[in-house]
PDB file of N, H, CA, C and O in Angstrom:
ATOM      1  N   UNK A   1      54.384 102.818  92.318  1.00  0.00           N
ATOM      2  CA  UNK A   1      55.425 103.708  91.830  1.00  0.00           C
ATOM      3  C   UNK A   1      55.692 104.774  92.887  1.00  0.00           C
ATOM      4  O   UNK A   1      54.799 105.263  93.577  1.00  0.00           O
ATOM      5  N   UNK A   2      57.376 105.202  92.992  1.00  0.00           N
ATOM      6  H   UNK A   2      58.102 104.805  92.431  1.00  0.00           H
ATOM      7  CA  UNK A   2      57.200 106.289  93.972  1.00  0.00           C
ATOM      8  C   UNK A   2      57.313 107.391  93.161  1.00  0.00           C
ATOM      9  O   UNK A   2      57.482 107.360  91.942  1.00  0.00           O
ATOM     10  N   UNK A   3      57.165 108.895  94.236  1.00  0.00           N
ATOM     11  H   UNK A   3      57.029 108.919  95.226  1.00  0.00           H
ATOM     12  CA  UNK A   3      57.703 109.693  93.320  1.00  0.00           C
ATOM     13  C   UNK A   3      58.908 110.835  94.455  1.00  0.00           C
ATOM     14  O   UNK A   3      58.733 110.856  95.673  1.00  0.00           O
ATOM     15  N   UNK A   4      59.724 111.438  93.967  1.00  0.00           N
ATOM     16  H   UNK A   4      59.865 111.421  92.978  1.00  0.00           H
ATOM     17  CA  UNK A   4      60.663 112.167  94.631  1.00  0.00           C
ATOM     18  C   UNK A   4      59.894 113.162  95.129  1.00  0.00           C
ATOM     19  O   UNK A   4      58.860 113.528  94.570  1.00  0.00           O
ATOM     20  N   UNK A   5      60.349 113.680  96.234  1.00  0.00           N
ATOM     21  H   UNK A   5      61.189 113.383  96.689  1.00  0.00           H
ATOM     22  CA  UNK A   5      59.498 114.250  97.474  1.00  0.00           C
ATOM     23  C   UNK A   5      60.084 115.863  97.124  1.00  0.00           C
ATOM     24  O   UNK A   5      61.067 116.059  96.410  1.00  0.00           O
ATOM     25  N   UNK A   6      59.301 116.927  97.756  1.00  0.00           N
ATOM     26  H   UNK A   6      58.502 116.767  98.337  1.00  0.00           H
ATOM     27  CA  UNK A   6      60.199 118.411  97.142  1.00  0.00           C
ATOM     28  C   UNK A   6      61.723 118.905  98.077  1.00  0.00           C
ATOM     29  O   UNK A   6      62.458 119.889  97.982  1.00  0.00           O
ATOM     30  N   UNK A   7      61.735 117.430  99.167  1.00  0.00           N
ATOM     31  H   UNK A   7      61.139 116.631  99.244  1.00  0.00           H
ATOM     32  CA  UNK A   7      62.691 117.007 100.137  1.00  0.00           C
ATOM     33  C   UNK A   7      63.511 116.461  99.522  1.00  0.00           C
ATOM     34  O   UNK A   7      64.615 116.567 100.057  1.00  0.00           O
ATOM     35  N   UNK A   8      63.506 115.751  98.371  1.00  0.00           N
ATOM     36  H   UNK A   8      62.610 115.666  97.937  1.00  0.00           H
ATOM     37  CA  UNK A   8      64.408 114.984  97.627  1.00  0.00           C
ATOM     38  C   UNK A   8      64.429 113.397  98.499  1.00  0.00           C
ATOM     39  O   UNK A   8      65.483 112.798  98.711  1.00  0.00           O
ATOM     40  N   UNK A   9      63.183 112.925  98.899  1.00  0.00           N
ATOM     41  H   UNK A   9      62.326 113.412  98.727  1.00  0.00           H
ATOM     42  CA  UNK A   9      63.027 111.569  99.874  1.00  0.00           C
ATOM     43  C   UNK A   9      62.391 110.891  98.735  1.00  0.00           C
ATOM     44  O   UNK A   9      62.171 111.547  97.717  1.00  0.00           O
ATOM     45  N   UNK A  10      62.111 109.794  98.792  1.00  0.00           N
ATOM     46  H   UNK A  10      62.289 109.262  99.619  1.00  0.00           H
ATOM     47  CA  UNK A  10      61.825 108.408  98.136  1.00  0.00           C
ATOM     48  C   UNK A  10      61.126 107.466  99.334  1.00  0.00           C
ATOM     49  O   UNK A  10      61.758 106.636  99.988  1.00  0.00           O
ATOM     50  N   UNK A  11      60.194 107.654  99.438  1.00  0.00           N
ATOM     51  H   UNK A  11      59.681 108.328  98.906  1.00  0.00           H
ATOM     52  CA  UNK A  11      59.689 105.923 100.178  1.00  0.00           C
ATOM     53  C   UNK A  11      59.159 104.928  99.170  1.00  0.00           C
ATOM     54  O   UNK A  11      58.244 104.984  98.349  1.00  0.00           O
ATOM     55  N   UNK A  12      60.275 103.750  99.593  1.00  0.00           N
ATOM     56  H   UNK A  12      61.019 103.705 100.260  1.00  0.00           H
ATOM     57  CA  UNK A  12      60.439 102.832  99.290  1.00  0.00           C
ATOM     58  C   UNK A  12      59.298 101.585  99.777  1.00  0.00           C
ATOM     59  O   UNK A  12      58.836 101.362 100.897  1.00  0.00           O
ATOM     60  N   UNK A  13      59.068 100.928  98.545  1.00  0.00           N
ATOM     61  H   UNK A  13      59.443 101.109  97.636  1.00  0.00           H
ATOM     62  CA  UNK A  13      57.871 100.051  99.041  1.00  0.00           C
ATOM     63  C   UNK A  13      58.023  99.102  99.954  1.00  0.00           C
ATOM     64  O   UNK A  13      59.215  98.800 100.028  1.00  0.00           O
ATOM     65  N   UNK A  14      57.505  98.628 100.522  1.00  0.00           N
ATOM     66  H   UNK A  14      56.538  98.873 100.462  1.00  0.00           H
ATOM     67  CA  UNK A  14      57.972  97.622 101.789  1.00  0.00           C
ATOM     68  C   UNK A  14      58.180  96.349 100.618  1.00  0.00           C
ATOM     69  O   UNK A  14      59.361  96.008 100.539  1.00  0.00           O
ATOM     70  N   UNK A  15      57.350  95.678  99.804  1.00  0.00           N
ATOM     71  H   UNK A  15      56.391  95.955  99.868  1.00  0.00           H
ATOM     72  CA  UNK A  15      57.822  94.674  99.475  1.00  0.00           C
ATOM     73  C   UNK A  15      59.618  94.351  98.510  1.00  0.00           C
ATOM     74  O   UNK A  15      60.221  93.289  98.357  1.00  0.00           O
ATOM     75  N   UNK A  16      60.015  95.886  98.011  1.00  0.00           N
ATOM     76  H   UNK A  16      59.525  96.749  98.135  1.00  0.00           H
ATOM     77  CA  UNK A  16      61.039  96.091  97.661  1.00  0.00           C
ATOM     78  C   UNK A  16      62.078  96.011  98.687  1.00  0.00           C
ATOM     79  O   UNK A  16      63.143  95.713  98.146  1.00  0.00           O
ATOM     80  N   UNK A  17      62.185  96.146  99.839  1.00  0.00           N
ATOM     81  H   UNK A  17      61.320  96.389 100.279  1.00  0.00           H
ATOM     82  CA  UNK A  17      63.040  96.085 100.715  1.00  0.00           C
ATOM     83  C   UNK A  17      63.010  95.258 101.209  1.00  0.00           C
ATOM     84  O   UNK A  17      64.067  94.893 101.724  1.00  0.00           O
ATOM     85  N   UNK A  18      61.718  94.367 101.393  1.00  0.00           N
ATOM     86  H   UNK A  18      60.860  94.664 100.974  1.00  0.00           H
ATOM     87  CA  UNK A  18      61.858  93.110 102.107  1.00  0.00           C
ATOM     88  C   UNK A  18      62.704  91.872 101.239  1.00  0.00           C
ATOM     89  O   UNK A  18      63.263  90.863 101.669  1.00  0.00           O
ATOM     90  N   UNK A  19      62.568  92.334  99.991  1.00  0.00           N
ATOM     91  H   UNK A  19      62.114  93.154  99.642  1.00  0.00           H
ATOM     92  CA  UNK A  19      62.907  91.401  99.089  1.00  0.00           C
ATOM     93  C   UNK A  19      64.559  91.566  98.906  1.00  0.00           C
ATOM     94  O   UNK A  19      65.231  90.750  98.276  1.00  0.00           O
ATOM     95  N   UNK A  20      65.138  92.825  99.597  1.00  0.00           N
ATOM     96  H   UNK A  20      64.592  93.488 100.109  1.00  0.00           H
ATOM     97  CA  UNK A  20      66.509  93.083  99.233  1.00  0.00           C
ATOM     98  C   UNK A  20      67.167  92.706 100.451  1.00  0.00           C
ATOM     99  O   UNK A  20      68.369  92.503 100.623  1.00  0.00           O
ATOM    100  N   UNK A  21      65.983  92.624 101.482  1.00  0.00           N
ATOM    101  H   UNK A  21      65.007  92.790 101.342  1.00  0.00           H
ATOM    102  CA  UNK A  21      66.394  92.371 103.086  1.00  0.00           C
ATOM    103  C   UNK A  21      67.190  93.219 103.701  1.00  0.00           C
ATOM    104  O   UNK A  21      68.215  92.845 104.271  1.00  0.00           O
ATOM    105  N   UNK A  22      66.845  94.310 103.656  1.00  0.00           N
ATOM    106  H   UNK A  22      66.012  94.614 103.193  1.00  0.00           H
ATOM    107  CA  UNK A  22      66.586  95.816 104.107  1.00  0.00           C
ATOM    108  C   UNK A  22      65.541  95.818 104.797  1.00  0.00           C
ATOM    109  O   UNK A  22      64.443  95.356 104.487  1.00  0.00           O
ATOM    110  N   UNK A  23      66.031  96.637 106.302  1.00  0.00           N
ATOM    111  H   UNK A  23      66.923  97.012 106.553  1.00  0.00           H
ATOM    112  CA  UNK A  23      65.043  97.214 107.101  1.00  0.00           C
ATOM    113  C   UNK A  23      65.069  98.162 107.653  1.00  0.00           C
ATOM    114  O   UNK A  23      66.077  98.790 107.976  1.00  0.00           O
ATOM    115  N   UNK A  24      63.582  98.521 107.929  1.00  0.00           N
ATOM    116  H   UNK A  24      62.764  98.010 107.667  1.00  0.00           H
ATOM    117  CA  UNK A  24      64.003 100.199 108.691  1.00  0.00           C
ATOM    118  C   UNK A  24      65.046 100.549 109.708  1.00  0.00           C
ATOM    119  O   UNK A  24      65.546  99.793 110.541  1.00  0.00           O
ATOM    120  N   UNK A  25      65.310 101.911 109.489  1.00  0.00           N
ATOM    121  H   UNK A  25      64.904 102.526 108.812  1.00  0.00           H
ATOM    122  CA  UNK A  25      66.922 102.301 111.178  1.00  0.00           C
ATOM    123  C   UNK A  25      68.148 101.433 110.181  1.00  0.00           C
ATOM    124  O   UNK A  25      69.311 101.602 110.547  1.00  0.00           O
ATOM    125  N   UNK A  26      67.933 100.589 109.037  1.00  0.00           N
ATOM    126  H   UNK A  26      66.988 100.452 108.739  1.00  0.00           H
ATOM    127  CA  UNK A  26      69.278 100.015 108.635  1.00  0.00           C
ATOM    128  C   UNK A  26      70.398 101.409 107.950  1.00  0.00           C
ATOM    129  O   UNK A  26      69.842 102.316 107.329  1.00  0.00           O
ATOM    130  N   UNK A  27      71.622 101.436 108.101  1.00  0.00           N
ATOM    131  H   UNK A  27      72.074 100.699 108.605  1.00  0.00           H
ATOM    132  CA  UNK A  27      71.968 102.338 107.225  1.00  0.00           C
ATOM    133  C   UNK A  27      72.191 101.554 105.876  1.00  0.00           C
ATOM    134  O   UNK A  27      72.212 100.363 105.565  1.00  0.00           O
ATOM    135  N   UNK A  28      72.381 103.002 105.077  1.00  0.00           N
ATOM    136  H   UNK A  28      72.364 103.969 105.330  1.00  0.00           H
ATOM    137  CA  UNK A  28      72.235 102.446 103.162  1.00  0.00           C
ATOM    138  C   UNK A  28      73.896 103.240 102.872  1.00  0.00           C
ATOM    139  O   UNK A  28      74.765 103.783 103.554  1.00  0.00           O
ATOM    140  N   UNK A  29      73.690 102.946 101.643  1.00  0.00           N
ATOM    141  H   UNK A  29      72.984 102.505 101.089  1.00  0.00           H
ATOM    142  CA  UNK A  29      74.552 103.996 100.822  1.00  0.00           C
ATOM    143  C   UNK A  29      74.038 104.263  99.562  1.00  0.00           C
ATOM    144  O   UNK A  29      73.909 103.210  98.937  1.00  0.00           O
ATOM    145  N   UNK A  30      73.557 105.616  98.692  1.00  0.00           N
ATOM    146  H   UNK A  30      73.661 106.471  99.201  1.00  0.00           H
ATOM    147  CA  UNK A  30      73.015 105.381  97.895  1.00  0.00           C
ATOM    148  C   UNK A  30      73.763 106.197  96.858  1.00  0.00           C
ATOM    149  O   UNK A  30      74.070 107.369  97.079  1.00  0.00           O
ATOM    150  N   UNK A  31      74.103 105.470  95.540  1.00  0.00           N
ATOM    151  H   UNK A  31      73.853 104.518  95.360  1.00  0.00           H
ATOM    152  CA  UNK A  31      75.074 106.194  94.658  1.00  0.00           C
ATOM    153  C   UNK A  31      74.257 105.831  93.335  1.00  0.00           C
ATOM    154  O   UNK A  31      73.453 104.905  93.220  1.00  0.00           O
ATOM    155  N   UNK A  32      74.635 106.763  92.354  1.00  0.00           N
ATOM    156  H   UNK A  32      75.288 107.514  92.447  1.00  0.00           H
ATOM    157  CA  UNK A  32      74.571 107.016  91.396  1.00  0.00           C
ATOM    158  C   UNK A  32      74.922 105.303  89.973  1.00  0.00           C
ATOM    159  O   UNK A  32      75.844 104.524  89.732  1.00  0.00           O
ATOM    160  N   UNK A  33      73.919 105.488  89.613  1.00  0.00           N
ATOM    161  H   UNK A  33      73.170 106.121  89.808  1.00  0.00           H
ATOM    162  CA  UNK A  33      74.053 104.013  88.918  1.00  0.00           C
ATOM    163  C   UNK A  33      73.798 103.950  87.394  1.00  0.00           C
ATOM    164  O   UNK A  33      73.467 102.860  86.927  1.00  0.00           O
ATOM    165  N   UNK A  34      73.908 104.911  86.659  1.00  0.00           N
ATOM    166  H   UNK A  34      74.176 105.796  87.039  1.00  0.00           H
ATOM    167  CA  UNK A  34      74.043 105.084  85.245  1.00  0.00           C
ATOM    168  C   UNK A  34      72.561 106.302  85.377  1.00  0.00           C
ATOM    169  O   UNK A  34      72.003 106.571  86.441  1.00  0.00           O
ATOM    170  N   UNK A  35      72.118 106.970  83.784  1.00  0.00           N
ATOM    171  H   UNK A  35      72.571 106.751  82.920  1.00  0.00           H
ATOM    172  CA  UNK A  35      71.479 107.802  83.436  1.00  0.00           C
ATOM    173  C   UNK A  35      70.185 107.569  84.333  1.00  0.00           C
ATOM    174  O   UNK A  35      69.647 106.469  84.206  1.00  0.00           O
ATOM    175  N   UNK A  36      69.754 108.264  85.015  1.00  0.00           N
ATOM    176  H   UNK A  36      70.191 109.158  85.117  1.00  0.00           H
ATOM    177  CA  UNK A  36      67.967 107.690  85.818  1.00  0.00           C
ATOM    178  C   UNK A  36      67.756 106.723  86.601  1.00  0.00           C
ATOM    179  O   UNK A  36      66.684 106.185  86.875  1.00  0.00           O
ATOM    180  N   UNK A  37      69.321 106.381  87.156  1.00  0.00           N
ATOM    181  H   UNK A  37      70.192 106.819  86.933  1.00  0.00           H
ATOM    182  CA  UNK A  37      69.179 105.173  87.789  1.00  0.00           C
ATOM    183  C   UNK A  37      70.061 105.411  89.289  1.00  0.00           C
ATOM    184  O   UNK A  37      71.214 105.820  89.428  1.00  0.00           O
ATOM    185  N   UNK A  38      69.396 105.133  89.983  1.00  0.00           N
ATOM    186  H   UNK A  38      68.459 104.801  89.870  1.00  0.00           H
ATOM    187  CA  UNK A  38      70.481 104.601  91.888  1.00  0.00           C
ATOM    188  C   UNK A  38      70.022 103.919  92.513  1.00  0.00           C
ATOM    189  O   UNK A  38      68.820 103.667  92.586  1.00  0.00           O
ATOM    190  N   UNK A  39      71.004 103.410  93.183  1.00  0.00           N
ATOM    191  H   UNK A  39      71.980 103.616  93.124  1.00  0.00           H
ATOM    192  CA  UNK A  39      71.591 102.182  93.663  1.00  0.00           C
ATOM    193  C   UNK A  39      71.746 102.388  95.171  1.00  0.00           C
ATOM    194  O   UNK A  39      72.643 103.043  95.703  1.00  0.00           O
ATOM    195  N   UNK A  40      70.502 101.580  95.941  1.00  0.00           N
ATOM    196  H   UNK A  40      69.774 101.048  95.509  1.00  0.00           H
ATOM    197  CA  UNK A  40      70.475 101.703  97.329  1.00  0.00           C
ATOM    198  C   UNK A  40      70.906 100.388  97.532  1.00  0.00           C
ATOM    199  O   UNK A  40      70.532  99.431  96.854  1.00  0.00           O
ATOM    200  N   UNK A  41      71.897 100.329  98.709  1.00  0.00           N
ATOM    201  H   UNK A  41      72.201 101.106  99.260  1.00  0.00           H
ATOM    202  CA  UNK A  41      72.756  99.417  98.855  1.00  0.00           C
ATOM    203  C   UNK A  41      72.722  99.334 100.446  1.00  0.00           C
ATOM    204  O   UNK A  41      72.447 100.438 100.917  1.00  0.00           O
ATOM    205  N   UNK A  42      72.922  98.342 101.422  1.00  0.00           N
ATOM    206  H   UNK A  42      73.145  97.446 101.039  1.00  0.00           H
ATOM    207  CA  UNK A  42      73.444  98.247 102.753  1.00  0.00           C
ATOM    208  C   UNK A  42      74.782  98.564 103.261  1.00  0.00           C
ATOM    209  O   UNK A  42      75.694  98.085 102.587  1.00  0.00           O
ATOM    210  N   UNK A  43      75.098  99.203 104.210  1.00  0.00           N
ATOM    211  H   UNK A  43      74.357  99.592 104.758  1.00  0.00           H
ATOM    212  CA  UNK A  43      76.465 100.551 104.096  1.00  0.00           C
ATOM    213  C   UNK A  43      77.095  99.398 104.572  1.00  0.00           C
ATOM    214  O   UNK A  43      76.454  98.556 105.200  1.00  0.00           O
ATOM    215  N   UNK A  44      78.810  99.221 104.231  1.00  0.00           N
ATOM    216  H   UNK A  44      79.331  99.905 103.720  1.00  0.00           H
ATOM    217  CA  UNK A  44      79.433  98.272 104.720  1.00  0.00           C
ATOM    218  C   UNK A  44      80.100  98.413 106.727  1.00  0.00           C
ATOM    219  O   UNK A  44      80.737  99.350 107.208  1.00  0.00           O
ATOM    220  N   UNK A  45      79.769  97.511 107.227  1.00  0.00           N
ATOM    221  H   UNK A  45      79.251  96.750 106.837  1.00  0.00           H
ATOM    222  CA  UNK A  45      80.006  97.823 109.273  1.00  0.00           C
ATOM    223  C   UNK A  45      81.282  98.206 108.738  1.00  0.00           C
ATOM    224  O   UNK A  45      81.842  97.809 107.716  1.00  0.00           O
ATOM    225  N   UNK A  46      81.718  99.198 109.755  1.00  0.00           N
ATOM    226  H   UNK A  46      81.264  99.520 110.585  1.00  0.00           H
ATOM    227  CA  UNK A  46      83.359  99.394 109.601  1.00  0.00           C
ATOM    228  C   UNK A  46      83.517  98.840 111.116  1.00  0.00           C
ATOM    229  O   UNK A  46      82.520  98.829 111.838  1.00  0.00           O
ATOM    230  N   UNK A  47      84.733  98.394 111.586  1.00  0.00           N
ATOM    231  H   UNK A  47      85.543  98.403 110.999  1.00  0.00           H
ATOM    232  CA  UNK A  47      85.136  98.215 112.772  1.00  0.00           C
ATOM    233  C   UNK A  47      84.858  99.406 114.053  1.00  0.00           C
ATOM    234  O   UNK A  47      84.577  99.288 115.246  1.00  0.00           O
ATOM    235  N   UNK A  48      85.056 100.419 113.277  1.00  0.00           N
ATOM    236  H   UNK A  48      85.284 100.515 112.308  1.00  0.00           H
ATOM    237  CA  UNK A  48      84.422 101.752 114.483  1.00  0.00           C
ATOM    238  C   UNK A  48      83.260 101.726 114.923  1.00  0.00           C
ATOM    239  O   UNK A  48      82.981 101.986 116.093  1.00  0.00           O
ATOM    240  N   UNK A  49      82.199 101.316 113.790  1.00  0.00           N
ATOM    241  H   UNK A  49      82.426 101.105 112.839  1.00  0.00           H
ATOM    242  CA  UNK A  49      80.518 101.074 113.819  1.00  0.00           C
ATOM    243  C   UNK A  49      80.813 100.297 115.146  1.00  0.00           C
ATOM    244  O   UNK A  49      80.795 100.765 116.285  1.00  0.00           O
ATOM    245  N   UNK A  50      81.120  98.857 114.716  1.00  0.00           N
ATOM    246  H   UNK A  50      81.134  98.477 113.791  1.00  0.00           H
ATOM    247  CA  UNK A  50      81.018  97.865 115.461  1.00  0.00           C
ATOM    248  C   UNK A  50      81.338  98.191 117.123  1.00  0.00           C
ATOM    249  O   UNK A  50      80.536  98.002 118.038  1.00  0.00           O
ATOM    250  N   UNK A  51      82.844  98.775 117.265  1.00  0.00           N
ATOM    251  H   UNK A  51      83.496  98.928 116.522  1.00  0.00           H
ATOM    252  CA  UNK A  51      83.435  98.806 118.608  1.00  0.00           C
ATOM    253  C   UNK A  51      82.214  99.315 119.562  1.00  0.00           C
ATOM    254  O   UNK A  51      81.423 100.179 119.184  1.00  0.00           O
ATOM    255  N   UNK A  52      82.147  98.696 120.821  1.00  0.00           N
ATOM    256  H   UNK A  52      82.790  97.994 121.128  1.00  0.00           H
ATOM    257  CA  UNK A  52      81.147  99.298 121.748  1.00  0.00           C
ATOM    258  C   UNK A  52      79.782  98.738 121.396  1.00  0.00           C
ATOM    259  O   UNK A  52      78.953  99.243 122.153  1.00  0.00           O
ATOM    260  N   UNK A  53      79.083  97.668 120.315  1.00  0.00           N
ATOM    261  H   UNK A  53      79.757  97.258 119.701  1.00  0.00           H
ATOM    262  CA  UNK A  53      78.211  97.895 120.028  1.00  0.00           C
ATOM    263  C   UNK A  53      77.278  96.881 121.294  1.00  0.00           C
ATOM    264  O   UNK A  53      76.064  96.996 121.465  1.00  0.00           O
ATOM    265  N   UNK A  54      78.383  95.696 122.251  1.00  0.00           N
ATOM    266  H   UNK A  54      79.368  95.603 122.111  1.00  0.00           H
ATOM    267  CA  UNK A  54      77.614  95.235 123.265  1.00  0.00           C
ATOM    268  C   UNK A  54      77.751  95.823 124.366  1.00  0.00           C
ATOM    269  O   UNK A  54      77.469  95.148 125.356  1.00  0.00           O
ATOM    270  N   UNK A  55      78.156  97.055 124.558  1.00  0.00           N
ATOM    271  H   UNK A  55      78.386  97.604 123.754  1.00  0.00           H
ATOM    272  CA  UNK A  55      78.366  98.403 125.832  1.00  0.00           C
ATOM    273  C   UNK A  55      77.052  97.546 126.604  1.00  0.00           C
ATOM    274  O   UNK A  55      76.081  97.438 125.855  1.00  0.00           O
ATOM    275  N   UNK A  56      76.919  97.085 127.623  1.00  0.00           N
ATOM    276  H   UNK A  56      77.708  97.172 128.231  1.00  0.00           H
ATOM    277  CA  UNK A  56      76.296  97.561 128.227  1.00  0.00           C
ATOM    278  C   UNK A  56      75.633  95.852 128.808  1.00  0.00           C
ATOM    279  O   UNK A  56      75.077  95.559 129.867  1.00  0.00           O
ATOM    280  N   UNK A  57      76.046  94.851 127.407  1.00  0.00           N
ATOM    281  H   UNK A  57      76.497  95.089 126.547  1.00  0.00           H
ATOM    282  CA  UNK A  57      74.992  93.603 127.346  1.00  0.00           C
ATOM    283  C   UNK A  57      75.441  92.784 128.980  1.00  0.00           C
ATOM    284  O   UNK A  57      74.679  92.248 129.785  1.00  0.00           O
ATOM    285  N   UNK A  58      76.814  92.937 129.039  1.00  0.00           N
ATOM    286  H   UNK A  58      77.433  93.373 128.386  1.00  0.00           H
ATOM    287  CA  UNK A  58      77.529  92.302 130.561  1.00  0.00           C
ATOM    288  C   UNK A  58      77.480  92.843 131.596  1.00  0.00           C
ATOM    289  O   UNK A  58      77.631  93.984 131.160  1.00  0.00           O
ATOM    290  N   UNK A  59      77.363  93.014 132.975  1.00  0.00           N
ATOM    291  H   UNK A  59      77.241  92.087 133.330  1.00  0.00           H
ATOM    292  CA  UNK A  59      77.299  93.608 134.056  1.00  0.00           C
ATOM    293  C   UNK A  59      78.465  94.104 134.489  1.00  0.00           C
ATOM    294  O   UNK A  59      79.313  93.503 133.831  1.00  0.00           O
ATOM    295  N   UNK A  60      79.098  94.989 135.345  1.00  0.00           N
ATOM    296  H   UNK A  60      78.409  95.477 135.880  1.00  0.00           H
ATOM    297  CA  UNK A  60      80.366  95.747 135.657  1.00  0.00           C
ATOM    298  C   UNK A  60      81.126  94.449 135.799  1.00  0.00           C
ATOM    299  O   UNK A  60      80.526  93.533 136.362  1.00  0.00           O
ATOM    300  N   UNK A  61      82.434  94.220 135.344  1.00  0.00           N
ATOM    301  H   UNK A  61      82.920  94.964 134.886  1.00  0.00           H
ATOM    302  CA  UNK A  61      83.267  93.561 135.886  1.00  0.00           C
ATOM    303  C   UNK A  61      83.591  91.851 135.122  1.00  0.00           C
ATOM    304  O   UNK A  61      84.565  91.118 134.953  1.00  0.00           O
ATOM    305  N   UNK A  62      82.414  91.835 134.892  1.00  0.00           N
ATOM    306  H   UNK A  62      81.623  92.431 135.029  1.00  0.00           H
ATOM    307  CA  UNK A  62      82.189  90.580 134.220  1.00  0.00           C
ATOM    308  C   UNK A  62      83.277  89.827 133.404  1.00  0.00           C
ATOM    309  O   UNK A  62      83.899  88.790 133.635  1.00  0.00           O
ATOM    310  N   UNK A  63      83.291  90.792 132.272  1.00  0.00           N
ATOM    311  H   UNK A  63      82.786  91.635 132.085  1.00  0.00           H
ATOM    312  CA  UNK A  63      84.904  90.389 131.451  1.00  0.00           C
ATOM    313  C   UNK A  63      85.921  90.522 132.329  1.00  0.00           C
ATOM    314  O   UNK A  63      86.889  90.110 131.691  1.00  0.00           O
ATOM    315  N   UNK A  64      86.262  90.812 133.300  1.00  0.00           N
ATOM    316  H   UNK A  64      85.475  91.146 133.819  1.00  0.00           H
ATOM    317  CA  UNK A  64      87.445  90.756 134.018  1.00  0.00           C
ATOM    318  C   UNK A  64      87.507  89.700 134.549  1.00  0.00           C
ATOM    319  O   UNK A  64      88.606  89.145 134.550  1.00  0.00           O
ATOM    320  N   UNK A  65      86.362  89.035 135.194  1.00  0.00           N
ATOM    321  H   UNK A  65      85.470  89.485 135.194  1.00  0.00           H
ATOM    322  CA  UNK A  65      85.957  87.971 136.167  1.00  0.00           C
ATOM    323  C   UNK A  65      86.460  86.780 134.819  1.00  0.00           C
ATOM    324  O   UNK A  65      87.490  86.122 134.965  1.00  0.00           O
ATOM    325  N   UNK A  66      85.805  86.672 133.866  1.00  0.00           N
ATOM    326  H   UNK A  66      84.969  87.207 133.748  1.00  0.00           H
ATOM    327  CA  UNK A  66      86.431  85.627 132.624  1.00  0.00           C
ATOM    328  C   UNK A  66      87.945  85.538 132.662  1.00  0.00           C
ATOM    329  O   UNK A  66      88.546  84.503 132.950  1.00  0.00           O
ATOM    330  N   UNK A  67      88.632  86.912 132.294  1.00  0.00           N
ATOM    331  H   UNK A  67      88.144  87.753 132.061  1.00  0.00           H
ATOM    332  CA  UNK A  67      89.616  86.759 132.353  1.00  0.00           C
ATOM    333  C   UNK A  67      90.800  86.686 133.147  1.00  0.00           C
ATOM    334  O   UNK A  67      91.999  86.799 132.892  1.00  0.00           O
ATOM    335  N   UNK A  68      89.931  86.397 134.498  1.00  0.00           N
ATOM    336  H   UNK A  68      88.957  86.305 134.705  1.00  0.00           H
ATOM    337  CA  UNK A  68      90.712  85.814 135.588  1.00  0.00           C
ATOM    338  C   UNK A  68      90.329  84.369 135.799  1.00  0.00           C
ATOM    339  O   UNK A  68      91.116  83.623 136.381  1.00  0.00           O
ATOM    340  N   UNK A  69      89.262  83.971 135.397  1.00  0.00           N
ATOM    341  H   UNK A  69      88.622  84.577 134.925  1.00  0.00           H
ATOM    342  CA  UNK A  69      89.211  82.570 135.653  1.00  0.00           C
ATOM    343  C   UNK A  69      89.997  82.111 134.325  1.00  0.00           C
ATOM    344  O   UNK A  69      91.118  81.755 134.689  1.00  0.00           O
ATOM    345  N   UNK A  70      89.921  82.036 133.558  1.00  0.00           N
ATOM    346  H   UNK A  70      89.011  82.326 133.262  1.00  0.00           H
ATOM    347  CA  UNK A  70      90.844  82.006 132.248  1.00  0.00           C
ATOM    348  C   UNK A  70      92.342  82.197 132.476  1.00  0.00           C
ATOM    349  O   UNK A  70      93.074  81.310 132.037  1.00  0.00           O
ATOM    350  N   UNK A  71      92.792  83.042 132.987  1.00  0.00           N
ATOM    351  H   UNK A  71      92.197  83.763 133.343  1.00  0.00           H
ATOM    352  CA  UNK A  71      94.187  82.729 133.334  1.00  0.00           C
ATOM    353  C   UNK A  71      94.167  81.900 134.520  1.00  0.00           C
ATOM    354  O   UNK A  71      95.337  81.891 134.902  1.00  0.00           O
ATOM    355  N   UNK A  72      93.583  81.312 135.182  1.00  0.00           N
ATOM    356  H   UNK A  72      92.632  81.319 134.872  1.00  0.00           H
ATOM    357  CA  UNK A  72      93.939  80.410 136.534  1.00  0.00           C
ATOM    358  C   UNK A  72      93.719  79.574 135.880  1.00  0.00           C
ATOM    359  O   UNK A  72      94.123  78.715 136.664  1.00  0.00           O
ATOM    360  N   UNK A  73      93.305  78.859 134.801  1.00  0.00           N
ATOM    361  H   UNK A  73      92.977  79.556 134.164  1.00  0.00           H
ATOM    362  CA  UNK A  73      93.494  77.722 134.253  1.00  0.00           C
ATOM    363  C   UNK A  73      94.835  77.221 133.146  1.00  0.00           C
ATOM    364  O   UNK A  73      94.871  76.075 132.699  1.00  0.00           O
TER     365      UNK A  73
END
């Protein structure tokens, strides 16, 4: 059982999250779910989240180099 922290935190049991397939660093959203009850949920990606999120995975130039061999074909 947990109990509310004087932080207003909750740690959550690991087998509860594993089972919802939730993991730590994930973001949530947590709302209100009738009398004594909430509802931790996985926050939906928005496209902004996403943009930039492979910054870095390609070397300088790379996508350009594609999209020049790609148009010469």
């Amino acid at each position: 059982m947990a109990r509310i922290s004087a932080k207003n935190q909750i740690t959550i049991p690991v087998s509860t999250l594993k089972e919802a397939g939730l993991h730590a660093g994930e973001s949530v959203v947590v709302e209100p779910a009738g009398e004594g009850e909430v509802r931790v949920r996985r926050a939906a990606l928005s496209f902004e989240d996403a943009f930039g999120a492979l910054s870095g995975v390609y070397p300088p130039g790379y996508l350009d180099q594609l999209d020049r061999e790609d148009a010469e074909r």
